[in-house]
N, CA, C and O atoms as CSV, one atom per row, in Angstrom:
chain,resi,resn,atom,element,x,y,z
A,1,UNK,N,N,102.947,116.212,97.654
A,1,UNK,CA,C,103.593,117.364,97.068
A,1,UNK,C,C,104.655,116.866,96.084
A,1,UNK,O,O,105.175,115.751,96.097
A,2,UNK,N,N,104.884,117.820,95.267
A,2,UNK,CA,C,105.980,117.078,94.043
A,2,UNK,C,C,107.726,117.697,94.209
A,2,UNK,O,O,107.947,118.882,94.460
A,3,UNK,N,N,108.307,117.160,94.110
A,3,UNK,CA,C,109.774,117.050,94.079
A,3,UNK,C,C,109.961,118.394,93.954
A,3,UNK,O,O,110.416,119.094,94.858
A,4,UNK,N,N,109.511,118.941,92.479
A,4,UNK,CA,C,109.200,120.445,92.105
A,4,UNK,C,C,109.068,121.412,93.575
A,4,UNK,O,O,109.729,121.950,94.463
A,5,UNK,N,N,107.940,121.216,93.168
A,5,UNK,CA,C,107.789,122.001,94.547
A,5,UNK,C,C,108.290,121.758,95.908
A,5,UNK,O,O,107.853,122.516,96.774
A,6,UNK,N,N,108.932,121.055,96.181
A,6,UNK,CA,C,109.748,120.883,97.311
A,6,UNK,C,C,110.847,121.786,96.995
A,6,UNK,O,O,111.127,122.887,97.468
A,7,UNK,N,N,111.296,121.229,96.280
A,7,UNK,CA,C,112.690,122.312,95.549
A,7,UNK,C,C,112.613,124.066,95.824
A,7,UNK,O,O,113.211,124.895,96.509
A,8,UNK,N,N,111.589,124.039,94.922
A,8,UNK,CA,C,111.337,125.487,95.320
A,8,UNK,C,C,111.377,126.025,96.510
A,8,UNK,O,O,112.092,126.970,96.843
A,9,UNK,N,N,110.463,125.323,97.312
A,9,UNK,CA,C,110.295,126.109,98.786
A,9,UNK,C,C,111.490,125.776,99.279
A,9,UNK,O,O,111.796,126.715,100.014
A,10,UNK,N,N,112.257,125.055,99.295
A,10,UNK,CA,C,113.844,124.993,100.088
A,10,UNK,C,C,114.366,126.024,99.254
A,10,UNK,O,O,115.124,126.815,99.815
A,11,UNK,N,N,114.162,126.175,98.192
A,11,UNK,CA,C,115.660,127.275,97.396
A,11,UNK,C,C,114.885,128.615,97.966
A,11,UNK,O,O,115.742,129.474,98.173
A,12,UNK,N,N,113.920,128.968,98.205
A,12,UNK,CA,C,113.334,130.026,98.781
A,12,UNK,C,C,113.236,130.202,100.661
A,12,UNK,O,O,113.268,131.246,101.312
A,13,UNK,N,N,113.151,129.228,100.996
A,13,UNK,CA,C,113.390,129.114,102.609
A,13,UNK,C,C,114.871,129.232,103.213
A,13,UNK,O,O,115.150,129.535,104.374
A,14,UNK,N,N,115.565,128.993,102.399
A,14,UNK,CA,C,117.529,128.631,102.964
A,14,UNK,C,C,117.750,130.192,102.690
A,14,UNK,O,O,118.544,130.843,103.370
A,15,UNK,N,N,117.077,130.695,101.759
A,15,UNK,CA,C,117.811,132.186,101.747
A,15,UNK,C,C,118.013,132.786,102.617
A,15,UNK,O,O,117.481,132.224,103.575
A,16,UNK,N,N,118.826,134.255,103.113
A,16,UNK,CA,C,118.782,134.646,104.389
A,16,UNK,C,C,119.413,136.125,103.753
A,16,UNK,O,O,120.322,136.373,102.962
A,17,UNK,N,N,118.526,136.890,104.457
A,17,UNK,CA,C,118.730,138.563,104.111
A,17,UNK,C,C,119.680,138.553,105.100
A,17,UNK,O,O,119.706,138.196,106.278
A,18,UNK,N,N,120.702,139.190,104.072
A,18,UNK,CA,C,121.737,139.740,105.329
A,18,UNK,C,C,121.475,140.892,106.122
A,18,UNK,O,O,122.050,140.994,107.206
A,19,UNK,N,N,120.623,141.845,105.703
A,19,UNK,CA,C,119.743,143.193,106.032
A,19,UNK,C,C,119.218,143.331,107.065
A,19,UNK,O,O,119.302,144.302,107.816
A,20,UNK,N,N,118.278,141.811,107.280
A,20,UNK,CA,C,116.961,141.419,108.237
A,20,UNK,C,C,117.615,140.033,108.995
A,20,UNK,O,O,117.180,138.910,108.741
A,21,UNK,N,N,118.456,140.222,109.729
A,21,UNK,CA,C,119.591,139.007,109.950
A,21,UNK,C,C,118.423,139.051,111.640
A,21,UNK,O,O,118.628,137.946,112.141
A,22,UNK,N,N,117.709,139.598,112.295
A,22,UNK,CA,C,116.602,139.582,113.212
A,22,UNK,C,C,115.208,138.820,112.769
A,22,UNK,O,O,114.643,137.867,113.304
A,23,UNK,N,N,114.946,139.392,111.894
A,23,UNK,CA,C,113.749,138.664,110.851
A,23,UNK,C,C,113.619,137.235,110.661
A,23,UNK,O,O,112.721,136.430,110.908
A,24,UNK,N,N,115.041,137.131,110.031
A,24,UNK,CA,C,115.739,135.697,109.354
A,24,UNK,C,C,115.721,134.581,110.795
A,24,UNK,O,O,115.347,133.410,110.845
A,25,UNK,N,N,116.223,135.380,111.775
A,25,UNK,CA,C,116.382,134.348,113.231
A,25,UNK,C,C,114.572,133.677,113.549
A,25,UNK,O,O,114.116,132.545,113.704
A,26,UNK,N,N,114.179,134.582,113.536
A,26,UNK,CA,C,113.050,134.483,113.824
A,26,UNK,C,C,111.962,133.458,112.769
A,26,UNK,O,O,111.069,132.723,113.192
A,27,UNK,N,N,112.164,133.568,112.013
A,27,UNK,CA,C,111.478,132.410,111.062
A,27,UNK,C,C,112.242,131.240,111.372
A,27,UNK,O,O,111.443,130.581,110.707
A,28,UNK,N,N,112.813,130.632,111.651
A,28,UNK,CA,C,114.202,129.017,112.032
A,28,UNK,C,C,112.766,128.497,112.814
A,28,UNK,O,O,112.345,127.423,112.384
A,29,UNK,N,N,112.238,128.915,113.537
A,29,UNK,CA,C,111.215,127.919,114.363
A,29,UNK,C,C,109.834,127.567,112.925
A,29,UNK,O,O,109.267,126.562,112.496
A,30,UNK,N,N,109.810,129.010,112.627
A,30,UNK,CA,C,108.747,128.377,111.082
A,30,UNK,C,C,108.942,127.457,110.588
A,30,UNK,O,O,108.306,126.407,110.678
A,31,UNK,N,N,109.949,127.712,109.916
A,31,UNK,CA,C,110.596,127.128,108.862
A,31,UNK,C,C,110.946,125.048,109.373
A,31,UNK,O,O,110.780,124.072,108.642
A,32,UNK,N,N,111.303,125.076,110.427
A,32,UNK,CA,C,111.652,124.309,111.427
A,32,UNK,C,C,110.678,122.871,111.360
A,32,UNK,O,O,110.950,121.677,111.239
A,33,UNK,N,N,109.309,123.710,111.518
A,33,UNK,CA,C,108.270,123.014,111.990
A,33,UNK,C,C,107.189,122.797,110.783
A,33,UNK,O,O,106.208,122.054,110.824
A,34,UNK,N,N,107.610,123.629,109.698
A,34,UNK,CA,C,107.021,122.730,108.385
A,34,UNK,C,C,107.853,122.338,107.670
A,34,UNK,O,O,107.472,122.231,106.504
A,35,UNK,N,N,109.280,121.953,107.937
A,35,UNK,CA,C,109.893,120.408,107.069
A,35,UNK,C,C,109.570,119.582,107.957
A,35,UNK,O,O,109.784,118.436,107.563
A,36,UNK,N,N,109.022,119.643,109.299
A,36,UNK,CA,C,109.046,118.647,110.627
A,36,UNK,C,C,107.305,118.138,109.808
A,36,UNK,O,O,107.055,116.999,109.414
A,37,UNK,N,N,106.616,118.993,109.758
A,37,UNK,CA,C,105.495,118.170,108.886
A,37,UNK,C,C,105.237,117.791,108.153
A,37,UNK,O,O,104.486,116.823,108.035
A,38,UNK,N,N,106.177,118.898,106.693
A,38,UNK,CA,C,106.714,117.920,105.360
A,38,UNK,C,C,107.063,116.696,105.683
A,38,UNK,O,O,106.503,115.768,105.100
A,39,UNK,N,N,108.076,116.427,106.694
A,39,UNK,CA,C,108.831,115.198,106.418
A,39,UNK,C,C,107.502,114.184,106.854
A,39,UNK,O,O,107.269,113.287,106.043
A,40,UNK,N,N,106.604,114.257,108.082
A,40,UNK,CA,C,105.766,113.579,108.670
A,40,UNK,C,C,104.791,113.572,107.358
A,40,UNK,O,O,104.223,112.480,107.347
A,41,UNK,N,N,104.537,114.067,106.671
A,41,UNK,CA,C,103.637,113.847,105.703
A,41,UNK,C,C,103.736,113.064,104.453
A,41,UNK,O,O,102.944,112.412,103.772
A,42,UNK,N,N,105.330,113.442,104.379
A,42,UNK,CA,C,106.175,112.450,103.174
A,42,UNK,C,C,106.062,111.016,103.923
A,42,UNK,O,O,105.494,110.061,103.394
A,43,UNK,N,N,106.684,110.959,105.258
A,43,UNK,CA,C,106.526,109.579,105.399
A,43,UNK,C,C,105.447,108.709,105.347
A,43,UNK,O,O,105.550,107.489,105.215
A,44,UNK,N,N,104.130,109.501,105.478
A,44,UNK,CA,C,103.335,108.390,105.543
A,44,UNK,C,C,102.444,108.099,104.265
A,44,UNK,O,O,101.418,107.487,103.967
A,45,UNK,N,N,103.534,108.981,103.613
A,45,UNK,CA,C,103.274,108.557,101.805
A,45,UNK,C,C,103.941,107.732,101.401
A,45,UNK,O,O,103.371,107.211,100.442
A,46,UNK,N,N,105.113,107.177,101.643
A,46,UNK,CA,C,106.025,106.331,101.843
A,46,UNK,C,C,105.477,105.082,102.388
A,46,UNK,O,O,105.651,104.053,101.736
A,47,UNK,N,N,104.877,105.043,103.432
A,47,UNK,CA,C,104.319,103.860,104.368
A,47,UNK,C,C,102.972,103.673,102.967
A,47,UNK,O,O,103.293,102.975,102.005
A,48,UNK,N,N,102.098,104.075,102.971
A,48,UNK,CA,C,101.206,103.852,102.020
A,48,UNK,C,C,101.823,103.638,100.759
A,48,UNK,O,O,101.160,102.668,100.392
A,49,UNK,N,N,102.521,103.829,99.957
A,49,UNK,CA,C,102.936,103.011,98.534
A,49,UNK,C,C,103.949,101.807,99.250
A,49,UNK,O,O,104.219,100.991,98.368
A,50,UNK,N,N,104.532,101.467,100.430
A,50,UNK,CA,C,105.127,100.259,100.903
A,50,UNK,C,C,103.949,99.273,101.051
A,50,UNK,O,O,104.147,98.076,100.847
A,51,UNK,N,N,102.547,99.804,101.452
A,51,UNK,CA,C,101.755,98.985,101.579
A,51,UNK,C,C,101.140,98.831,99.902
A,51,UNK,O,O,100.524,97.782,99.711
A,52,UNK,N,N,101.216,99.454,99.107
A,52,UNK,CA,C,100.501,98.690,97.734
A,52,UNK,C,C,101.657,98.208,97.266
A,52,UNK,O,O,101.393,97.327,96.448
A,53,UNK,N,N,102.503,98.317,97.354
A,53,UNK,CA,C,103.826,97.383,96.563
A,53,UNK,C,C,103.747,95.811,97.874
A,53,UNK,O,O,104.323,94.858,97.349
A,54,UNK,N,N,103.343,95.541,98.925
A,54,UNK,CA,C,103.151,94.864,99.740
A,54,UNK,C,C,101.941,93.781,99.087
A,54,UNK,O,O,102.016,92.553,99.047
A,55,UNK,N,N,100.994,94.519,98.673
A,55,UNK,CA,C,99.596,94.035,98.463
A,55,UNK,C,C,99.746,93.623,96.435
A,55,UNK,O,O,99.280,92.587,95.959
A,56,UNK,N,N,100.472,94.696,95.594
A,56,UNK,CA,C,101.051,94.168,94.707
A,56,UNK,C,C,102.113,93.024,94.750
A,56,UNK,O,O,101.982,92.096,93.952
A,57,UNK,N,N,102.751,93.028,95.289
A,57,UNK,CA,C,103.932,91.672,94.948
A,57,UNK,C,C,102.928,90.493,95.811
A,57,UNK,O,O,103.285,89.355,95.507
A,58,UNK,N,N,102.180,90.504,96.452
A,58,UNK,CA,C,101.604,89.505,96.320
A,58,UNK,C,C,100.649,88.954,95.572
A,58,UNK,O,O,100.526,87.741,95.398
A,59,UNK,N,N,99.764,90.029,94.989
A,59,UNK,CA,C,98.789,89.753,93.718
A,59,UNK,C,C,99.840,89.063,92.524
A,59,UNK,O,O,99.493,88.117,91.817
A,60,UNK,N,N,100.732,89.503,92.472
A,60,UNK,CA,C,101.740,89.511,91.176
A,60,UNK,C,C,102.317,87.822,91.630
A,60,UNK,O,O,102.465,87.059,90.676
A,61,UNK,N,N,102.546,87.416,92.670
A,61,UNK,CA,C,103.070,86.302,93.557
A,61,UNK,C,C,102.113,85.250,93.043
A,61,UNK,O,O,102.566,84.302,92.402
A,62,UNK,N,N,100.596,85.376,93.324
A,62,UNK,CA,C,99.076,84.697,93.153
A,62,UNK,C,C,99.288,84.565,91.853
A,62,UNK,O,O,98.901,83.447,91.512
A,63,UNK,N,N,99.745,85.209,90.904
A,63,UNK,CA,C,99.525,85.415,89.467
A,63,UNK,C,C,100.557,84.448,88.916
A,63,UNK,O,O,100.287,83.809,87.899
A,64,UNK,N,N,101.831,84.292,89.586
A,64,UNK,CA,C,102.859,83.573,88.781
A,64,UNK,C,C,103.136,82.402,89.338
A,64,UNK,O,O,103.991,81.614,88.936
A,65,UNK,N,N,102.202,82.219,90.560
A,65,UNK,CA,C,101.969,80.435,91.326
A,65,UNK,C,C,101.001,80.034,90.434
A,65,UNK,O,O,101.062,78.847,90.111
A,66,UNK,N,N,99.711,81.011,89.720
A,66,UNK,CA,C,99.009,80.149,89.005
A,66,UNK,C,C,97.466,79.914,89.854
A,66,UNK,O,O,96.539,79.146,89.594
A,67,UNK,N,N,97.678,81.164,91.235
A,67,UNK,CA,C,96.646,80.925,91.929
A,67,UNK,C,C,95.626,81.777,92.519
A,67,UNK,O,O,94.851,81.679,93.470
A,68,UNK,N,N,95.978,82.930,91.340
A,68,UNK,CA,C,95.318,83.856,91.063
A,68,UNK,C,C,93.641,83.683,90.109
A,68,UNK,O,O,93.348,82.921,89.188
A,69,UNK,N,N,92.771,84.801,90.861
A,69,UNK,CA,C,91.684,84.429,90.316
A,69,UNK,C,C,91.305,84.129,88.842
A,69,UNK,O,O,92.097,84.711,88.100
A,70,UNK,N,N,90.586,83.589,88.318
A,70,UNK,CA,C,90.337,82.487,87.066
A,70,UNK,C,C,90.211,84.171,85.803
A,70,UNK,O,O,90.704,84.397,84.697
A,71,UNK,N,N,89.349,84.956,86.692
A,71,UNK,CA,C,89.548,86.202,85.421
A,71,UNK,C,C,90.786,87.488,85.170
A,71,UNK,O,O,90.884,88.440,84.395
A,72,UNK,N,N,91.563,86.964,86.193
A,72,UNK,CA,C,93.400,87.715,86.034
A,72,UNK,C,C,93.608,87.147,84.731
A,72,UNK,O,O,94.222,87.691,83.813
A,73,UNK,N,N,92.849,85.596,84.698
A,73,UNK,CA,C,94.026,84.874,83.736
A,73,UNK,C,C,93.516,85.450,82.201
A,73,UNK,O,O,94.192,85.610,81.185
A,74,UNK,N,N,92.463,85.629,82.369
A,74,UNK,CA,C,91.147,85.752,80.826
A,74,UNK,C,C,91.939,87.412,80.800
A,74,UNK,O,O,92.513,87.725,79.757
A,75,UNK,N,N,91.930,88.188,81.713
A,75,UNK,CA,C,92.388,89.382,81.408
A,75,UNK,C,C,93.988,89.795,80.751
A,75,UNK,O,O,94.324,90.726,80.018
A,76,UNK,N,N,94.716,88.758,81.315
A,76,UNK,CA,C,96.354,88.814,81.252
A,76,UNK,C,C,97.062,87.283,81.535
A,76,UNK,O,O,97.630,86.753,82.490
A,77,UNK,N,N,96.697,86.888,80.149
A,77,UNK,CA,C,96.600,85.071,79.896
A,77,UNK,C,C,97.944,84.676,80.327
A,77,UNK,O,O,98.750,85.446,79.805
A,78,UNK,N,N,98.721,83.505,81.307
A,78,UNK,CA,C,100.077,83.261,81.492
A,78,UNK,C,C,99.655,81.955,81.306
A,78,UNK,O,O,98.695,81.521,81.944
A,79,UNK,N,N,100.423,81.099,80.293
A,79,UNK,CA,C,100.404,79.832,80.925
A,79,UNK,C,C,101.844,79.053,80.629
A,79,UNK,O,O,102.288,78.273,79.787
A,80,UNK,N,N,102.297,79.718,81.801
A,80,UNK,CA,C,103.841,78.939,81.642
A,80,UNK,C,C,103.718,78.376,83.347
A,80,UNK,O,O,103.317,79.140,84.224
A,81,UNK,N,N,104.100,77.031,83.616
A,81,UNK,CA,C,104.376,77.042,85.169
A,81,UNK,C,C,105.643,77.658,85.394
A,81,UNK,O,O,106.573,77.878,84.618
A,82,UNK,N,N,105.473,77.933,86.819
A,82,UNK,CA,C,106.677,78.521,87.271
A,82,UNK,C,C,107.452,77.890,88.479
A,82,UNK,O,O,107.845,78.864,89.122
A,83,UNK,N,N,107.693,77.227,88.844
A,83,UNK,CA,C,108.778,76.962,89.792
A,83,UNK,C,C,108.816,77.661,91.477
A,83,UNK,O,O,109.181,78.836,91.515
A,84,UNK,N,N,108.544,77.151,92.519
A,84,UNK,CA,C,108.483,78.166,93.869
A,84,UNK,C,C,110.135,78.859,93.354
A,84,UNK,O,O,110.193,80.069,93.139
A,85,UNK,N,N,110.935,78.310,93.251
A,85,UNK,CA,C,112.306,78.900,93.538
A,85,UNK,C,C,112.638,80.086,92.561
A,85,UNK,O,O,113.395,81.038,92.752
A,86,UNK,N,N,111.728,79.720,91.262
A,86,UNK,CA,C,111.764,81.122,90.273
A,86,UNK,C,C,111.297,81.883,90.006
A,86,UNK,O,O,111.453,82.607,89.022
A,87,UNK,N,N,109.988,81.949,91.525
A,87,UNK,CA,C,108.966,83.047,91.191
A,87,UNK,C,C,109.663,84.736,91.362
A,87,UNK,O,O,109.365,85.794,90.808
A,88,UNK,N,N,110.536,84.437,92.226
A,88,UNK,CA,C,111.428,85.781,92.312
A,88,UNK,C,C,111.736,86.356,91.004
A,88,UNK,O,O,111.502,87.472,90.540
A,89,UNK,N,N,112.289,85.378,90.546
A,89,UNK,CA,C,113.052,85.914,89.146
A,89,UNK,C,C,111.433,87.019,88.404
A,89,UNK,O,O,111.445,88.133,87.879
A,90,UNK,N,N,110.658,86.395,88.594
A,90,UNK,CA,C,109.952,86.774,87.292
A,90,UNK,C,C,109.272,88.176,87.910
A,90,UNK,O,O,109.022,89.246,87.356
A,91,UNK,N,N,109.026,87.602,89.650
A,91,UNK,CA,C,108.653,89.236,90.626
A,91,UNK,C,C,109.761,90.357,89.965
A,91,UNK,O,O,109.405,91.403,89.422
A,92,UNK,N,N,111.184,89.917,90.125
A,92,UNK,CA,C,111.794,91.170,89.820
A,92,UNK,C,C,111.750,91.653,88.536
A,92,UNK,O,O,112.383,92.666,88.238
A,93,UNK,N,N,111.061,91.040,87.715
A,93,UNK,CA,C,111.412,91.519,86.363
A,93,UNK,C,C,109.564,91.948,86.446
A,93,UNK,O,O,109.101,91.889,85.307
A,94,UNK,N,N,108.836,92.215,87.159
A,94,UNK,CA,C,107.187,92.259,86.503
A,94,UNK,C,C,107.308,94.067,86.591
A,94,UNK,O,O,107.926,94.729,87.425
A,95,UNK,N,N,106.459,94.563,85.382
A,95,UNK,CA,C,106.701,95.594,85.184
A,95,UNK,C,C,105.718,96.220,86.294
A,95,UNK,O,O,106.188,97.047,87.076
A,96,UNK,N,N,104.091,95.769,86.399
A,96,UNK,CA,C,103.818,96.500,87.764
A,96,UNK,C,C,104.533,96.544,88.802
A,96,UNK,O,O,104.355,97.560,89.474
A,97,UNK,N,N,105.421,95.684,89.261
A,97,UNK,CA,C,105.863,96.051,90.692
A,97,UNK,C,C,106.790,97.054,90.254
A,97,UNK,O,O,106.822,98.218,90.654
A,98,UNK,N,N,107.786,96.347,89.130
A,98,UNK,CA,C,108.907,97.645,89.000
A,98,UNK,C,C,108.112,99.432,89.139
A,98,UNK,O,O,108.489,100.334,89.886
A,99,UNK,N,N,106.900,99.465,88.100
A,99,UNK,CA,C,106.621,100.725,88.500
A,99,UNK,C,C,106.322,101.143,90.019
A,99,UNK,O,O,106.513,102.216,90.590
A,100,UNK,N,N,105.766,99.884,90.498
A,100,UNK,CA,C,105.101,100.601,92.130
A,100,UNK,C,C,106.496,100.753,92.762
A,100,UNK,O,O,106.645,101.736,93.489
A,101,UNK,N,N,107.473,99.973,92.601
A,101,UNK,CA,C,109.094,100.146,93.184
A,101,UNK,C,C,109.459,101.402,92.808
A,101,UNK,O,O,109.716,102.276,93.635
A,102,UNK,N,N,109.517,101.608,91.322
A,102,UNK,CA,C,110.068,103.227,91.149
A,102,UNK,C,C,109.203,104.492,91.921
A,102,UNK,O,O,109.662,105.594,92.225
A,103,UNK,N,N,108.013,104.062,92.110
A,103,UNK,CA,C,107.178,105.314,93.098
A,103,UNK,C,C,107.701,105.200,94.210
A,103,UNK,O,O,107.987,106.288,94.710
A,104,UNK,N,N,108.015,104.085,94.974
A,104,UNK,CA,C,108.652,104.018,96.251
A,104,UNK,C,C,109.567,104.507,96.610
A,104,UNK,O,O,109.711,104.976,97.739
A,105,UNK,N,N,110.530,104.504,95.569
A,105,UNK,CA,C,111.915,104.431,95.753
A,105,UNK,C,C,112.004,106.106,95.485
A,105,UNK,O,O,112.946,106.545,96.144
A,106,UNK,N,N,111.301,107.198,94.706
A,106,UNK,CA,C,111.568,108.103,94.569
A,106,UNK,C,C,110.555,109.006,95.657
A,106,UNK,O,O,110.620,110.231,95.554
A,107,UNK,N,N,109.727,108.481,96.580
A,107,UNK,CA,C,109.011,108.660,97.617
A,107,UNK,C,C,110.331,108.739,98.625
A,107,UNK,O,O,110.719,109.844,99.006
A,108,UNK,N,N,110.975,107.570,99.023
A,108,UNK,CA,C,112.246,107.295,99.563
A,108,UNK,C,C,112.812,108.571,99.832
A,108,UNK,O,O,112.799,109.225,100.875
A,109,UNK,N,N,113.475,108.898,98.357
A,109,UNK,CA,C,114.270,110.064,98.081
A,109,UNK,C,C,113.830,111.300,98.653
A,109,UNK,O,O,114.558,112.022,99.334
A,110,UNK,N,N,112.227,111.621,98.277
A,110,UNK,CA,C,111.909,112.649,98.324
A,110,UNK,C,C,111.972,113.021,100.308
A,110,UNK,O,O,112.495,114.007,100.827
A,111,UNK,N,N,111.391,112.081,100.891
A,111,UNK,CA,C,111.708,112.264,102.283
A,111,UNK,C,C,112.890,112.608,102.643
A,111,UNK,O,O,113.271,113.428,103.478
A,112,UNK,N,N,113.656,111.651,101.681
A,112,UNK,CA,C,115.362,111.994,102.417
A,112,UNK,C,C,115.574,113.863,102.063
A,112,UNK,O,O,116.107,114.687,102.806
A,113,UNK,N,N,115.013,114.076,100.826
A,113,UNK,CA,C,115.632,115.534,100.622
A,113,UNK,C,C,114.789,116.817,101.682
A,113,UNK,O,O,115.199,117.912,102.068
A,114,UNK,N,N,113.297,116.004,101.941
A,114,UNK,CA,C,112.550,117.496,103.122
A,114,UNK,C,C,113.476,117.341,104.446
A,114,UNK,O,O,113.944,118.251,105.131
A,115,UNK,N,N,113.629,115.764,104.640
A,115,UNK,CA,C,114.710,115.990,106.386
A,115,UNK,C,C,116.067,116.520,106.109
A,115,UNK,O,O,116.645,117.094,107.032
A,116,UNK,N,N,116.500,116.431,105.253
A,116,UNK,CA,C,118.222,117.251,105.227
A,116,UNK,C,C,117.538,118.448,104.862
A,116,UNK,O,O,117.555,119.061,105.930
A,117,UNK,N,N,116.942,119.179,104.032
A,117,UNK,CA,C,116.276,120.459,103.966
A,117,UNK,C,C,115.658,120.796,105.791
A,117,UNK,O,O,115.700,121.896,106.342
A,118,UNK,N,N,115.259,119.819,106.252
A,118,UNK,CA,C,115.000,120.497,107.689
A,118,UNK,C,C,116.047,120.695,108.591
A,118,UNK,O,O,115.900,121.341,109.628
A,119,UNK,N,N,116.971,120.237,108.291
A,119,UNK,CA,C,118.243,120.058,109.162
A,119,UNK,C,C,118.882,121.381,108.637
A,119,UNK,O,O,119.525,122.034,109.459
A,120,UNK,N,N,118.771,121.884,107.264
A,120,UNK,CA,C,119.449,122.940,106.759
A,120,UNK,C,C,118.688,124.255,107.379
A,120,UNK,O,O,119.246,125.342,107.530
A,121,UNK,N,N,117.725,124.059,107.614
A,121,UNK,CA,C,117.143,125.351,108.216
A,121,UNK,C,C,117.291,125.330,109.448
A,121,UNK,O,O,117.642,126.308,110.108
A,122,UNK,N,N,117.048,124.240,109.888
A,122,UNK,CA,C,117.576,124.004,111.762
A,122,UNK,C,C,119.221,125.312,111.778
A,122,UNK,O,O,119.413,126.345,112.420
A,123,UNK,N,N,119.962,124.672,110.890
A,123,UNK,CA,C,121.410,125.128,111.244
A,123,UNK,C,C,121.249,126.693,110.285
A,123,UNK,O,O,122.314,127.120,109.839
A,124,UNK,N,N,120.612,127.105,110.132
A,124,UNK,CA,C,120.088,128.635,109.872
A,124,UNK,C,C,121.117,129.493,110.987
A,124,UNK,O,O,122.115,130.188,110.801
A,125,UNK,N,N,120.335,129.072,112.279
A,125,UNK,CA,C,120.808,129.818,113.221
A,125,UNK,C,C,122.238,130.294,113.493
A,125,UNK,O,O,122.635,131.386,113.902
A,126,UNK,N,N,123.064,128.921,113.077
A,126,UNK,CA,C,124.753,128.707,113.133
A,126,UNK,C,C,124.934,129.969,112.302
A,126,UNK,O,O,125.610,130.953,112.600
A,127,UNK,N,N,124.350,129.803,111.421
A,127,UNK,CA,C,124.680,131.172,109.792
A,127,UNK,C,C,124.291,132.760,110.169
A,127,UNK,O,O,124.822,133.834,109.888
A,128,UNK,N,N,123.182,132.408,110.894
A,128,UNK,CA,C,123.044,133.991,111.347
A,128,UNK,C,C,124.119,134.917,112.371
A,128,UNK,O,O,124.663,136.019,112.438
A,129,UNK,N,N,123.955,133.204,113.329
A,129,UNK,CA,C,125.078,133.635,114.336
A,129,UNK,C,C,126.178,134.572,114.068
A,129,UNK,O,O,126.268,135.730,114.475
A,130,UNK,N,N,127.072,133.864,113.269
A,130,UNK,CA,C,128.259,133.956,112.366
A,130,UNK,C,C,127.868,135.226,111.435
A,130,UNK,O,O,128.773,136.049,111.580
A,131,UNK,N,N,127.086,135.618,110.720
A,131,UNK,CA,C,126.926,137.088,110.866
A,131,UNK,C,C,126.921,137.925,111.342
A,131,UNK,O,O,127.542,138.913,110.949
A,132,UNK,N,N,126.241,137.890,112.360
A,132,UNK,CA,C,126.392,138.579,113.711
A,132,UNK,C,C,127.507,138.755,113.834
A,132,UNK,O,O,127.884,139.915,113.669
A,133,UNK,N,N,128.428,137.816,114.140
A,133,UNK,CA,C,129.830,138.318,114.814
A,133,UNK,C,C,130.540,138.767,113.508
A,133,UNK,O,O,130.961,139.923,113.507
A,134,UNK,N,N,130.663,138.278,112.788
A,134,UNK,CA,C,130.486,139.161,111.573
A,134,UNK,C,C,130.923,140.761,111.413
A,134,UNK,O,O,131.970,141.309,111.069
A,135,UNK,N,N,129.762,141.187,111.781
A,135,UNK,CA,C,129.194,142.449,111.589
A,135,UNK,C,C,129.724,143.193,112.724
A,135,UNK,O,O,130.353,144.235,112.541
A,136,UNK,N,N,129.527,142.761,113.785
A,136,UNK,CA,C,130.645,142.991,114.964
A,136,UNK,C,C,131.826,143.383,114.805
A,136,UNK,O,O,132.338,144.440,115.174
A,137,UNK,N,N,132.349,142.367,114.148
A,137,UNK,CA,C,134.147,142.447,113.961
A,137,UNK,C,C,134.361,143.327,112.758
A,137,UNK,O,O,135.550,143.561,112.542
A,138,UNK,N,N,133.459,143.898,111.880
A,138,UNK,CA,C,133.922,144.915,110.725
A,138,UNK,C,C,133.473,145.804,111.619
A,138,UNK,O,O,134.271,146.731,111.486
A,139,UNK,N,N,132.611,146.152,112.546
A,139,UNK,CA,C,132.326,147.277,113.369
A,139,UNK,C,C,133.010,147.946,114.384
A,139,UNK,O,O,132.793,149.100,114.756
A,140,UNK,N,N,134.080,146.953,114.936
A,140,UNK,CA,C,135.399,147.270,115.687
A,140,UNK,C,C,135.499,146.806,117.042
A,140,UNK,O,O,136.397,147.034,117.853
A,141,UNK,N,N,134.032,145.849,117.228
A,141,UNK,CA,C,134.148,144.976,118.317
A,141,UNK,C,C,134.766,143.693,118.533
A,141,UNK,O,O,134.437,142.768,117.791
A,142,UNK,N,N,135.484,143.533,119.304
A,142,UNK,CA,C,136.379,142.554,119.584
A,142,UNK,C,C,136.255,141.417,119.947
A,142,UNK,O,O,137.250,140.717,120.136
């Protein structure tokens, strides 16, 4: 799912009719239990691009030891040796990993924002509560 649309459905799920403050209680278990699968679903989108950035930095590793297959080289010619101690340097600077890193890293994010979005609907209830008494106390109950 895309960032986008994550967005959306949280700016549309956190709302809360003050009208239907019964209604509103009653969806917290919905609502509850699909960021609980968002998030389970984000993560193991997360685990899967950890595993091609896993399987990339080592192709990319094969490639800058020089011991990568003979048609990497015909495809994407290197012939500089490289040093065990400076293969890092050149890992952090290779633009495939950087891209598979930036998918990761905004995979990362995106999990972090469905579990605090689930935590925000979890605490729904606190908000309704607090209406409730609310509504109480302009009503003249004590």
């Amino acid at each position: 799912m895309k960032i986008d649309e994550i967005i959306e459905q949280i700016e549309a799920d956190k709302k809360i009719d003050h009208t239907q403050l019964d209604n509103e209680s009653l969806k917290i278990p919905e609502q509850a239990v699909k960021y609980q699968q968002l998030a389970h679903d984000e993560a193991l989108r997360l685990r899967f691009l950890e595993k091609e950035y896993n399987v990339a930095r080592y192709n990319r590793w094969m490639y800058y030891m020089g011991k990568a297959d003979p048609a990497v080289y015909v495809k994407e010619p290197f012939d500089h040796k490289v040093l065990k101690s400076d293969v890092n340097i050149y890992l952090d600077s290779d633009l495939i990993l950087n891209e598979v890193q930036d998918r990761l890293t905004a995979q990362a994010e995106k999990l972090k924002l469905v579990v605090e979005a689930g935590k925000v609907m979890q605490n729904k209830s606190f908000n309704i509560k607090n209406a409730l008494e609310h509504q109480k106390f302009m009503g003249g109950a004590f």
